[in-house]
C-alpha positions in Angstrom: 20.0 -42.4 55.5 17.7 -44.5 58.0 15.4 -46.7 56.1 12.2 -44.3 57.0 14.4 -40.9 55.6 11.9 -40.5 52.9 11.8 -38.1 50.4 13.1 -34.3 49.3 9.8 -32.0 50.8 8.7 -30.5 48.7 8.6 -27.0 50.3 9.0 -24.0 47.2 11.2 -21.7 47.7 8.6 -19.0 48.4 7.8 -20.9 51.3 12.0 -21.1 52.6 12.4 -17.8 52.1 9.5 -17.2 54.9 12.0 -19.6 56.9 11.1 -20.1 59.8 7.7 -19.1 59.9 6.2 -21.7 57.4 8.9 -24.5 57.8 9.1 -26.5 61.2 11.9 -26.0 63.0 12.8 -28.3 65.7 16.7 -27.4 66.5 19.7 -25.8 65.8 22.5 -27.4 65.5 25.7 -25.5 65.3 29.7 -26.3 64.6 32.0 -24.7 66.8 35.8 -23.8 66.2 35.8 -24.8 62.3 38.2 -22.8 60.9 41.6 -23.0 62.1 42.1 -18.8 62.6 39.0 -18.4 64.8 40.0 -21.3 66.7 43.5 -19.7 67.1 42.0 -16.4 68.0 40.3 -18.0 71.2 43.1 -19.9 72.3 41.7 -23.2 70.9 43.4 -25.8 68.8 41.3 -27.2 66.0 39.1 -30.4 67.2 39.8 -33.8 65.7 36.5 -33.9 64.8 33.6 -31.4 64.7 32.4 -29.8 67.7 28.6 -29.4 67.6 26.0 -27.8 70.0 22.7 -26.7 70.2 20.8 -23.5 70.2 17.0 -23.2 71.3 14.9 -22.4 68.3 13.4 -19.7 70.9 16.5 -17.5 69.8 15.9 -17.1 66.0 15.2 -13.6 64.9 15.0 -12.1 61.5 16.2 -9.6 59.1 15.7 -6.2 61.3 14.9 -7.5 64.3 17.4 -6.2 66.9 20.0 -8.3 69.3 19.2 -7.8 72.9 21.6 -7.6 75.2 21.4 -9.6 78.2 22.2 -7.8 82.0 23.8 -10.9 83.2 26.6 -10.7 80.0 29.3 -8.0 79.7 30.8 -8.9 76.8 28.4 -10.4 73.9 30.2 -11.2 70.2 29.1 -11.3 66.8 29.8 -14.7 65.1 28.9 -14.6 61.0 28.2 -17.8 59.6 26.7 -20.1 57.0 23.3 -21.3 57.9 22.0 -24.8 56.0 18.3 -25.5 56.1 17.7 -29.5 55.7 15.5 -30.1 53.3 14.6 -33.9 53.9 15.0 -36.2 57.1 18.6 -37.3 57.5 19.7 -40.2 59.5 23.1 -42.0 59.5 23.7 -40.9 56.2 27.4 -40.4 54.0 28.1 -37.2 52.3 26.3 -37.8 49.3 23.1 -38.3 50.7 23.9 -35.0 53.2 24.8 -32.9 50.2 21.9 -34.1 48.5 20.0 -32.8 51.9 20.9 -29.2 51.6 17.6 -27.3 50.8 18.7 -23.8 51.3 21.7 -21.5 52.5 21.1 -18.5 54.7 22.8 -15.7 56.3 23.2 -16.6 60.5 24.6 -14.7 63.4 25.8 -16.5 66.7 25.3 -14.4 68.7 27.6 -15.7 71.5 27.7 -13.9 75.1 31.5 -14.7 75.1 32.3 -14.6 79.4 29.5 -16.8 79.7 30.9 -19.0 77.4 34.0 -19.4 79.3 33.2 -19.6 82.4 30.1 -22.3 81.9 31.1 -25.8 81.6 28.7 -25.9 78.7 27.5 -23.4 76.4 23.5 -23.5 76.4 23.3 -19.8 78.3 26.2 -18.2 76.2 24.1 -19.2 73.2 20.9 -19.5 74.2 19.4 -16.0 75.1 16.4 -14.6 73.1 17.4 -13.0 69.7 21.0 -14.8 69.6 20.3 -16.0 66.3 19.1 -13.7 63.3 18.9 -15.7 60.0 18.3 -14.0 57.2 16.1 -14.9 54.1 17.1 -18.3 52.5 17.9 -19.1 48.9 19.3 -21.9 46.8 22.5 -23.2 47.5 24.9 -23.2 44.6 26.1 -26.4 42.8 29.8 -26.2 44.5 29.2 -25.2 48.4 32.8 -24.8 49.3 32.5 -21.6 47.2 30.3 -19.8 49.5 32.0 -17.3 51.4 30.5 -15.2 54.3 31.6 -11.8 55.3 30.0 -9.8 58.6 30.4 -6.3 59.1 29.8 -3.7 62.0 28.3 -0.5 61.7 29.4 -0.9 58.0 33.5 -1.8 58.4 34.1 -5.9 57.4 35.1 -7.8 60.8 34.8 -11.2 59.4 35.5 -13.1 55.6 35.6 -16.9 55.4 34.9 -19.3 52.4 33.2 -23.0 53.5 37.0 -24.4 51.4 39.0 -23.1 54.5 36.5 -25.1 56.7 38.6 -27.8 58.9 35.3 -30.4 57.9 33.1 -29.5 55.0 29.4 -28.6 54.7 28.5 -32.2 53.6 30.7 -34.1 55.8 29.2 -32.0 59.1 26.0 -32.4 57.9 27.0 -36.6 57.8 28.8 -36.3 61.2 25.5 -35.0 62.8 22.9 -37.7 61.7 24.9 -39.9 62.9 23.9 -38.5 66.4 20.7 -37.0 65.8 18.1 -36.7 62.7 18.1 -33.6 61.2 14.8 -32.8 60.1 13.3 -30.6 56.8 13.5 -27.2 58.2 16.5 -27.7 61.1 18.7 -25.1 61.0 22.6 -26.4 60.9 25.6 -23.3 61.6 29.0 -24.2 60.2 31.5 -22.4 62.2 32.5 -18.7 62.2 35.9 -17.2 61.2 38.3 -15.2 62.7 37.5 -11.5 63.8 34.7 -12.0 66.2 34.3 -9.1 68.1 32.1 -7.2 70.9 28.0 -5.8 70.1 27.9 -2.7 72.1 23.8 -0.9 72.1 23.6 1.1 69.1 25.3 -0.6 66.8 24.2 -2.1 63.8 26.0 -5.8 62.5 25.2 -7.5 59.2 26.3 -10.9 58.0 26.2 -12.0 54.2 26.8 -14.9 52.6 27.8 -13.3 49.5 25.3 -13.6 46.4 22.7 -15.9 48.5 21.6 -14.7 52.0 22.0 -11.4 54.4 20.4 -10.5 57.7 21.1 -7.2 59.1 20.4 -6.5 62.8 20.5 -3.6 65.5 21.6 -4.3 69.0 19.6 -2.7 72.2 20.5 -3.1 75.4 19.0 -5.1 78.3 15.4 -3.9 78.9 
């Protein structure tokens, strides 16, 4: 950690499980292609090191709050993941010192407009629309993170299981990777890659993404106003 990192906040956990509404959030930073089967699924081969981008804060939406689809995309996927709030400023820290950084685990969904994706050069308007990322209510992360598992489903039928072990880079060493490049800040938001499965939000349905025994946001999807 920088030499001004400071201390753990000390936000209680009534307060994160408001999240975001009485925690700051001032970006989302997100892993892409982190386990090896989604990767494969899109054609990909695994990066050497993480792949990270950013998604507005603008797109966060909650538990019930329905997935809008955008006119200008015709094919919009669900990605479940594990969400990890940062519960103290982290700069140019090691593992340790990230671990020791994980407030909170929550339930996200990036939301990813998936022909956008490919044919941008980058991916801010694939992932950047309003309502492309519910995050459901936050809770304590458990003492061994690589034993969190997340599972989405679709209208009730499981499209998606992956546990943070089969992660090509851990929770701790992303998390380590990133404040190298940026400071992550008490109340940013990190997503650690999705698995394989991803599949297309059509209006009507309804998708729901759990991290098992911690965290679960469940969301409708409308079309384009």
């Amino acid at each position: 950690m920088g030499p001004d990192s400071g201390a753990h906040v000390p936000y209680p956990m009534s307060h994160v499980r408001s999240y975001p509404t009485t925690m700051r959030l001032t970006k989302i930073v997100c892993v892409g292609r982190n386990y090896l089967d989604h990767a494969k699924e899109l054609g990909n081969e695994l990066p050497k090191e993480p792949l990270i981008f950013l998604k507005p804060p603008s797109s966060v939406i909650g538990d019930g709050q329905p997935i809008q689809l955008p006119a200008m995309s015709k094919q919009v996927e669900f990605e479940g993941e594990i969400g990890v709030i940062i519960g103290e400023r982290l700069s140019r820290a090691d593992e340790k010192q990230a671990r020791a950084a994980v407030l909170a685990i929550a339930a996200v969904n990036d939301v990813t407009a998936r022909d956008l994706q490919k044919s941008d050069s980058q991916w801010t308007r694939a992932k950047g629309f309003d309502t492309f990322c519910p995050v459901g209510i936050p809770n304590e992360p458990p003492d061994e993170l690589g034993s969190l598992e997340v599972v989405t489903r679709v209208n009730g039928v499981e499209r998606q299981r992956g546990k943070a072990s089969q992660m090509a880079f851990s929770i701790p060493m992303v998390l380590a990777y990133i404040s190298q490049i940026m400071t992550l800040e008490p109340g940013d938001l990190v997503c650690t890659g999705t698995p394989a499965g991803v599949g297309t939000l059509h209006p009507g349905d309804e998708v729901e993404v759990e991290v098992l025994g911690v965290s679960r946001v469940r969301n409708s999807v409308v079309g384009p106003s």
